[in-house]
C-alpha positions in Angstrom: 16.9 12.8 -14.3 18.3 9.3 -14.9 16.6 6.7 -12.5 19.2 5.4 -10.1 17.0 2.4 -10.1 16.5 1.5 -13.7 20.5 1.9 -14.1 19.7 4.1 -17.3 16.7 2.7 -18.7 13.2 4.2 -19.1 10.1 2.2 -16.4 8.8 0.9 -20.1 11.8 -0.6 -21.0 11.6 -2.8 -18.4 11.8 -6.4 -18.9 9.0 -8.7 -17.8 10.8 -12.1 -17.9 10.3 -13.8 -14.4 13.3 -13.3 -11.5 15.9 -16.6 -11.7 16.4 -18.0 -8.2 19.4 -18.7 -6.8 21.4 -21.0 -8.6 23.3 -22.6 -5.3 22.7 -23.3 -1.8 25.7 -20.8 -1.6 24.2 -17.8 -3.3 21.2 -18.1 -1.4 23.0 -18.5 2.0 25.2 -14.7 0.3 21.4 -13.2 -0.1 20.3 -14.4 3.8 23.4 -12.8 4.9 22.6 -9.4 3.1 19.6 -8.6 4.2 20.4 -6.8 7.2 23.1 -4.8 4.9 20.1 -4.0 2.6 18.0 -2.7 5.9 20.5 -0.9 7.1 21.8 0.6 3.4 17.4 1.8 3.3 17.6 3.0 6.8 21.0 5.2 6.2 19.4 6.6 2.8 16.3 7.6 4.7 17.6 10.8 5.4 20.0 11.6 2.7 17.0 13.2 0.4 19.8 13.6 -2.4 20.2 10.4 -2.9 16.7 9.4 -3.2 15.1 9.1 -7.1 11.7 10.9 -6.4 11.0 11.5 -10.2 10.7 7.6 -10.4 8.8 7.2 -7.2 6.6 10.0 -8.6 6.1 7.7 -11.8 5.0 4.9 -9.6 2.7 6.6 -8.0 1.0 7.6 -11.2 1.4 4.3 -12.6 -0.3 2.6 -9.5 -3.6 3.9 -10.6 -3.0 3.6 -14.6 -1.1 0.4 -14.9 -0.2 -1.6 -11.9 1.5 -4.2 -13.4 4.4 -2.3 -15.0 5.4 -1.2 -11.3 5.6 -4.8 -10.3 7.1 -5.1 -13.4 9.9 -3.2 -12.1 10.1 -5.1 -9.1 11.2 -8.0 -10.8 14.0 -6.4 -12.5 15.3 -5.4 -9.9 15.1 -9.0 -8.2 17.2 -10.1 -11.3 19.7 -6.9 -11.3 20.2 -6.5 -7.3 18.7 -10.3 -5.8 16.3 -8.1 -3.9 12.5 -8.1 -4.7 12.0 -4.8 -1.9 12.6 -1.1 -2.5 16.0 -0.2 -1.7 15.3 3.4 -2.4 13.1 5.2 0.5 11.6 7.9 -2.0 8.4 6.2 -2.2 8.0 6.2 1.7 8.5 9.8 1.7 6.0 10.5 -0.9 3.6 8.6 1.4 4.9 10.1 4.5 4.1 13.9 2.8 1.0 12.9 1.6 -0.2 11.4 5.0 0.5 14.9 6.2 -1.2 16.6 4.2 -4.3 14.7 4.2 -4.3 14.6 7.8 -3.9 18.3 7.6 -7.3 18.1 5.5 -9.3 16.3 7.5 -8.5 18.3 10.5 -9.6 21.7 9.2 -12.8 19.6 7.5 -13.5 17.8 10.7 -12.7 20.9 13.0 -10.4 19.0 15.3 -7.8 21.5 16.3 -4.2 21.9 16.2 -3.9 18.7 19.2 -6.4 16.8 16.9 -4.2 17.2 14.5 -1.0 15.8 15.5 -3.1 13.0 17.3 -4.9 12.1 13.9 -1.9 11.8 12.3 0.3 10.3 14.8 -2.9 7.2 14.1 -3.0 7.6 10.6 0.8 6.9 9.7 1.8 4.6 12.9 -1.5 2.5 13.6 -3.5 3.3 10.1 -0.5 3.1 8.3 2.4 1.2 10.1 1.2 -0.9 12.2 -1.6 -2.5 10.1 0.3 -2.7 7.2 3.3 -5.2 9.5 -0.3 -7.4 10.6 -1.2 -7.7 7.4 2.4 -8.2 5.6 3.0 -10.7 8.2 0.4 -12.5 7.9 0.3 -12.8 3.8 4.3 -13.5 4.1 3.3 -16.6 6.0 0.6 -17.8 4.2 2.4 -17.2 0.8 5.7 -19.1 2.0 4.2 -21.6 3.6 1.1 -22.5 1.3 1.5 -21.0 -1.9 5.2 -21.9 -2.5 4.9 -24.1 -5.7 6.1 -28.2 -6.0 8.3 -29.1 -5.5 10.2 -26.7 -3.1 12.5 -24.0 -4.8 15.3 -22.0 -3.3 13.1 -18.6 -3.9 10.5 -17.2 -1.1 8.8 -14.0 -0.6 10.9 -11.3 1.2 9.0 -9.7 4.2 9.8 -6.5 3.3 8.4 -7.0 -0.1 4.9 -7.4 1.4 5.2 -4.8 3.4 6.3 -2.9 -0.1 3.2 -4.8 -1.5 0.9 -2.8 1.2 2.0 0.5 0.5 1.6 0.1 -3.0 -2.1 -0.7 -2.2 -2.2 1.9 0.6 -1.0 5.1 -1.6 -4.4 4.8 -3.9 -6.2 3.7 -0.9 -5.4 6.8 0.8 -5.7 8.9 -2.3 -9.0 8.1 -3.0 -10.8 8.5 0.5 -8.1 11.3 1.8 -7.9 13.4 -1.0 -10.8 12.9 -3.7 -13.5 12.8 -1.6 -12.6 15.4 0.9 -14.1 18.4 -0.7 -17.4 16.4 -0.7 -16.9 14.9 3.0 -19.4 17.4 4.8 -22.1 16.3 1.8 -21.4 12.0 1.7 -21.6 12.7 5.7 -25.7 13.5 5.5 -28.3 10.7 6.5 -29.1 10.6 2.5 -29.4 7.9 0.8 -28.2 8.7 -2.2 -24.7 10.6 -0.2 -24.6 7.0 1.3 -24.7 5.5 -2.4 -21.8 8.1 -3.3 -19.9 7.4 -0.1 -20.4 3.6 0.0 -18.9 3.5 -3.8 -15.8 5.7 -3.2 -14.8 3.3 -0.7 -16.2 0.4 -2.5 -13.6 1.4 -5.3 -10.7 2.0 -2.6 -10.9 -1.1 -1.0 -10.9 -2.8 -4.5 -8.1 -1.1 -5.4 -6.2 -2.6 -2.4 -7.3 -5.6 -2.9 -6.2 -6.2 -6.9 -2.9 -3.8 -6.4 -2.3 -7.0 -3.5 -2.8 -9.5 -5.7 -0.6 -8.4 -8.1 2.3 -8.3 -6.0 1.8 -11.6 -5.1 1.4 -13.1 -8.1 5.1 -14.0 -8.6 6.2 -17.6 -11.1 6.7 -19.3 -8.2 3.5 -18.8 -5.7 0.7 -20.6 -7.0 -3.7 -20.2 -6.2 -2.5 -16.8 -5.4 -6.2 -15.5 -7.3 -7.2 -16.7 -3.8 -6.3 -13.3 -2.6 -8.7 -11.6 -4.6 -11.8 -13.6 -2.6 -11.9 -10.8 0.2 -13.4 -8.7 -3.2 -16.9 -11.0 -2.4 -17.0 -10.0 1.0 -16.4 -6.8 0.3 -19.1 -6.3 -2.5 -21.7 -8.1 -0.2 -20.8 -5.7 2.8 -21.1 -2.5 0.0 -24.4 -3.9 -1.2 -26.2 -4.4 2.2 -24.8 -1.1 3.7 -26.2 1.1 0.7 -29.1 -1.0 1.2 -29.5 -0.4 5.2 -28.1 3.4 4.7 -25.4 2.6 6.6 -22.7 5.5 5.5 -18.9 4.2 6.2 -17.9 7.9 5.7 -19.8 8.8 8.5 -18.4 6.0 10.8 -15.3 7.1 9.8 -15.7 10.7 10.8 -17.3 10.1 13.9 -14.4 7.1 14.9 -11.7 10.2 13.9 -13.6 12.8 16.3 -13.7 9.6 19.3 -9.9 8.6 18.7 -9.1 12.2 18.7 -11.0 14.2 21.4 -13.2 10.9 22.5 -16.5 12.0 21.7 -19.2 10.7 19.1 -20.2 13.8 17.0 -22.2 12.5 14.0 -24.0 9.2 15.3 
């Protein structure tokens, strides 16, 4: 199936030459006006599942955890082809949406929560987890990148909103992956008071998180932002905080179950 996105061409075809901004206070003022067009063009193709390309938001979810850079890649050529850095295609966020589902469907029979636990965990999962974690975070990179990281002097191009918010569920899909799907058959093992499960457990999310954090700092590293390798500081923290919990056999997996029964059914089950 051709890709309605890559008009034709192939996701390796695409070119890697850096977006051109605007080349008038005109064009620019066009591309302000638009974007509530584009929002409300995604919104309407939402539900119109024949319109959507899912064969290439299939290929960008593969290519998330093999190559990163050539879906960014594509996110650039489609600033240059449509003056829009976001997804106008909602394919991806129904991939995401299915997937939340079933995880949360696997963590429910793994965790014993019931058919109510169920639809509460994933009523969290998609609009808290999900949703409204990914706006806090979007927000707050979208400020700090247009109002620090813009380069000198001042050009006409800044960082869409919804292309950070794009930007987190690009990190979020392996996230999720990762500790919703690969370690769920071994969830009722990484859960013990073991060291060595809390090694194992530790280092699964040791890798997710990492995963967020570079697939982050790739999106943001667009020719006109500048120190954006500040982004990938948070990885310290991180490796610090993985360090001293294996070393204090402190098991995040365990947390994590036991925060699921609480927001669930509001007891603690396995601290």
């Amino acid at each position: 199936m051709a890709s309605s996105e890559l008009n034709g061409r192939s996701p390796q075809s695409l070119s890697s030459s850096p977006p051109s901004s605007p080349s008038s206070a005109s064009s620019s003022l066009c591309f302000q006006l638009s974007a509530t067009a584009k929002r409300q063009k995604f919104l309407r193709r939402l539900f119109k599942f024949r319109q959507m390309d899912f064969e290439y938001a299939l290929w960008q979810v593969i290519y998330l955890f093999i190559a990163p850079q050539k879906v960014y890649r594509n996110f650039s050529y489609r600033k240059q082809t449509k003056n829009q850095w976001a997804r106008d295609d909602p394919a991806f966020l129904v991939l995401l949406t299915i997937c939340l589902i079933v995880s949360s469907l696997g963590y429910s029979i793994v965790l014993e929560l019931g058919v109510a636990g169920f639809f509460k965990f994933f009523f969290f999962v998609i609009f808290i987890d999900c949703i409204a974690v990914g706006i806090i975070i979007a927000t707050l990179l979208w400020f700090i990148t247009n109002r620090y990281l813009i380069v000198q002097p001042p050009t006409r191009c800044d960082v869409e909103w919804a292309y950070c918010f794009d930007i987190h569920l690009n990190a979020f899909f392996p996230l999720l992956t990762i500790l919703h799907f690969l370690q769920l058959p071994f969830l009722n093992y990484f859960i013990s008071y073991s060291i060595i499960m809390c090694f194992c457990s530790n280092t699964v999310w040791f890798i997710a998180i990492g995963y967020y954090l570079y697939i982050t700092f790739l999106g943001y590293s667009l020719p006109f932002l500048k120190r954006t390798r500040m982004l990938l500081y948070p990885f310290t923290i991180v490796a610090i905080i993985y360090v001293l919990s294996v070393i204090l056999n402190i098991n995040f997996d365990r947390i994590l179950c036991d925060f699921y029964h609480f927001r669930t059914h509001g007891v603690v089950t396995f601290i």
